[in-house]
C-alpha positions as CSV (number, residue, x, y, z in Angstrom):
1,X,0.0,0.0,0.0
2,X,1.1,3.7,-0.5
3,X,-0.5,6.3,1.8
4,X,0.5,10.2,0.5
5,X,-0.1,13.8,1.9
6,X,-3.0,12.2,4.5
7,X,-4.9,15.0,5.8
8,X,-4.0,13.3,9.6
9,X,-2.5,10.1,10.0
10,X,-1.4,7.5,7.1
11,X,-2.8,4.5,9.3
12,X,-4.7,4.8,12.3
13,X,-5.0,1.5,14.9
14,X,-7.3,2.0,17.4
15,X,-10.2,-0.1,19.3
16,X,-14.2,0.9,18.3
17,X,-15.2,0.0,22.1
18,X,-13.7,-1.8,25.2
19,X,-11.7,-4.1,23.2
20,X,-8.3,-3.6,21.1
21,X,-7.3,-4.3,18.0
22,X,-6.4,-7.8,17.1
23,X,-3.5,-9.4,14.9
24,X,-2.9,-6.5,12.5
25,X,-0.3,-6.9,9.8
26,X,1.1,-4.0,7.3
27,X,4.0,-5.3,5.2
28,X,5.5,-3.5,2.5
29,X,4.0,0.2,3.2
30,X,5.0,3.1,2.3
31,X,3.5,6.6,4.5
32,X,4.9,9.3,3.1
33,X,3.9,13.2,4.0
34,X,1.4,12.8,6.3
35,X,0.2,15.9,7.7
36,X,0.3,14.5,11.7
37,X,2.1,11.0,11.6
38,X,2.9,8.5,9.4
39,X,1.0,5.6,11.8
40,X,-0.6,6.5,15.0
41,X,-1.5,2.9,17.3
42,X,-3.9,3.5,20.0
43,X,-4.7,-0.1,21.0
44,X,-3.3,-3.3,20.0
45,X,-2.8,-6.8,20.6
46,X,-1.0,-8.5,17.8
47,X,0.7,-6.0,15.2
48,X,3.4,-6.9,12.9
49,X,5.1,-3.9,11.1
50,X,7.4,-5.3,8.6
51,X,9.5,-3.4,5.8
52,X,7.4,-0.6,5.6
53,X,8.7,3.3,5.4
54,X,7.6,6.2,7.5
55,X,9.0,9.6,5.7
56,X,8.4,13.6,5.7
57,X,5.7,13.7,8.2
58,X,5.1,17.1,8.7
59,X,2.1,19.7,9.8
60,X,0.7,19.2,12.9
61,X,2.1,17.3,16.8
62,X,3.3,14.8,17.3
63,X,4.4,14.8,13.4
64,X,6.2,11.1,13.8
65,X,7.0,9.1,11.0
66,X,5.0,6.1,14.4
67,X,3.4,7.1,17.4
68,X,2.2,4.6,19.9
69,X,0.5,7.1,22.0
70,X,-2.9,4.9,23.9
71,X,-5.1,7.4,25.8
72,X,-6.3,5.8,28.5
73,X,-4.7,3.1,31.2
74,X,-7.2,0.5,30.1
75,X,-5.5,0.3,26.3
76,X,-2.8,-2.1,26.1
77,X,0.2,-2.3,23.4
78,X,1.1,-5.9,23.3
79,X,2.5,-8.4,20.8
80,X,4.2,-5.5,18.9
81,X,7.0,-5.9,16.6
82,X,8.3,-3.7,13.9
83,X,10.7,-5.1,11.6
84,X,13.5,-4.1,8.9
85,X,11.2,-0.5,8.7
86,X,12.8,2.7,7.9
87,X,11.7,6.2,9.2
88,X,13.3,9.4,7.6
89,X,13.0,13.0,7.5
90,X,9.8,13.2,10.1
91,X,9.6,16.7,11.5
92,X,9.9,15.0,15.0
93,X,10.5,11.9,16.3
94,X,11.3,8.5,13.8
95,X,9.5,6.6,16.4
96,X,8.0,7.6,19.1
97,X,6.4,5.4,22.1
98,X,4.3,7.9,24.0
99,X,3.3,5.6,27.1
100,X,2.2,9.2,29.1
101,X,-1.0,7.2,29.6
102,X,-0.5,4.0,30.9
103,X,-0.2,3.4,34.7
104,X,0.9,0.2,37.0
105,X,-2.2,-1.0,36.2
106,X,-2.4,-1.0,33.1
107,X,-1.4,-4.4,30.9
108,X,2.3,-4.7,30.7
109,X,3.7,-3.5,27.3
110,X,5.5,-5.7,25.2
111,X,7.6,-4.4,22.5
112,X,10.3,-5.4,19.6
113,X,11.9,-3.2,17.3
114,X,14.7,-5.0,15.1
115,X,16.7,-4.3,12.3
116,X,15.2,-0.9,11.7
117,X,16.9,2.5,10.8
118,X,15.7,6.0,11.7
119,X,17.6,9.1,9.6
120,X,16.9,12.4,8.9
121,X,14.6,12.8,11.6
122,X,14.9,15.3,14.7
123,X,14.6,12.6,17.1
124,X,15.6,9.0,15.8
125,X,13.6,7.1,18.4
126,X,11.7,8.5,21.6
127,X,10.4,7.0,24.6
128,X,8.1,9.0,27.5
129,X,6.4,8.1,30.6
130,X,3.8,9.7,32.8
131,X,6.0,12.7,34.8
132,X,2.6,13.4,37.1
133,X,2.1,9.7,38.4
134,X,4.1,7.0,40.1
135,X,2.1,4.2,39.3
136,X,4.5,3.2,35.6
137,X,3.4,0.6,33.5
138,X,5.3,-2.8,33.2
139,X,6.4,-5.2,30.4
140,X,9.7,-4.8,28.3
141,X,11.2,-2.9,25.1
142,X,13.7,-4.4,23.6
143,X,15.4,-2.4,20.4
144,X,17.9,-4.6,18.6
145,X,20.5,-4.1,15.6
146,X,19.0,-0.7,14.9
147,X,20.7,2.1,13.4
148,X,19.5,6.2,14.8
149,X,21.9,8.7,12.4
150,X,21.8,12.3,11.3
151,X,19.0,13.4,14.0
152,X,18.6,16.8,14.0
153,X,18.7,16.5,18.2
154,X,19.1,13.0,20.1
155,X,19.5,9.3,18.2
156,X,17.6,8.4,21.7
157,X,15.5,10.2,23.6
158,X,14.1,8.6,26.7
159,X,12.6,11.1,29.3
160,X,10.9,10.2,32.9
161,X,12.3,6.3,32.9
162,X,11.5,5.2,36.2
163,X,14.3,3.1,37.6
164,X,11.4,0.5,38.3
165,X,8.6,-0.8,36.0
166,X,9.4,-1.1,32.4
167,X,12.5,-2.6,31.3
168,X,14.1,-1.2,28.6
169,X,17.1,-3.3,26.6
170,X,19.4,-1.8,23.3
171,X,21.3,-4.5,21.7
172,X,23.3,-4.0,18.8
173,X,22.2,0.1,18.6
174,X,24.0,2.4,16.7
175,X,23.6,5.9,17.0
176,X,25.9,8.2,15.2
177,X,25.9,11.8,13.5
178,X,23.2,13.3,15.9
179,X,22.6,16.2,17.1
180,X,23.5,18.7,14.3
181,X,21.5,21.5,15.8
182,X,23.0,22.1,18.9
183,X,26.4,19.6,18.9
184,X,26.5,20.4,23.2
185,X,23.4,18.0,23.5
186,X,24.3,14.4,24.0
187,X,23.6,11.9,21.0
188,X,22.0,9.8,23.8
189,X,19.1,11.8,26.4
190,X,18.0,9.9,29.7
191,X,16.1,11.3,32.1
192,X,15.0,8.8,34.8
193,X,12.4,9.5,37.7
């Protein structure tokens, strides 16, 4: 599929009532120029991204080439893995997990992001938690033989980590080249609670 200039987001995942999204595949996509994100997932059990291409998103926030951004604590994000995908020149983020809304209570996240390359964007790949709150969600991210280059600020950007909840693992990462706006910032941001 080829999704161009998308007057919001190129694909949209979301649940239609109190349950989530099932098994979703996209292979072989290409999202280019979307005016808010390339790919916004909401909730979801179940969703392969494989070989696809998230480029030149640009317009209105978040403007990420993926957003995983549920709204409330009951959505989950589970079974997710995004592989061999390439995200380039996105106004913001590459890809951005936006967890602001899950809470301890929420179902544990389960992520895995392999063999995927972010370039060109301003942030290569972004991870956020809920600053307000100190109930943080559970489950794991694991990033593996990924390459972040040429970001206009950080390769990584992970802000409110909590030292408990979540684990977070980067095997295999490369980041290189970042931060060519403002070369004092480090190629690598963490902020922990």
């Amino acid at each position: 599929m080829r999704f161009y200039e998308c007057g919001g987001d190129g694909i949209y995942v979301a649940n239609a009532g109190p349950e989530p999204c099932r098994n979703v595949t996209v292979r072989n996509t290409l999202l280019s120029r979307g005016l808010r994100q390339g790919m916004s997932v909401i909730d979801v059990e179940g969703l392969l991204l494989e070989n696809c291409v998230f480029e030149r998103t640009l317009g209105e926030n978040p403007q990420a080439g993926i957003d995983f951004e549920p709204n409330f604590p009951s959505q989950r994000m589970k079974g997710i893995v995004m592989r061999g995908c390439r995200f380039s020149e996105n106004v913001r983020k590459g890809i951005n997990l936006h967890l602001d809304s899950l809470k301890g209570a929420s179902e544990p996240v389960d992520f895995l992001i392999e063999n995927c390359v972010s370039v060109s964007n301003a942030i290569g790949f972004g991870l956020c938690f809920n600053s307000k709150d100190q109930s943080f969600v559970k489950g794991r991210v694991i990033v593996s033989n990924c390459l972040f280059s040429a970001s206009g600020e950080q390769g990584i950007d992970i802000t409110q980590k909590p030292r408990s909840g979540l684990q977070l693992e980067f095997h295999d990462v490369v980041v290189e080249k970042s931060c060519l706006k403002d070369q004092s910032q480090g190629e690598i941001h963490l902020q922990d609670k």
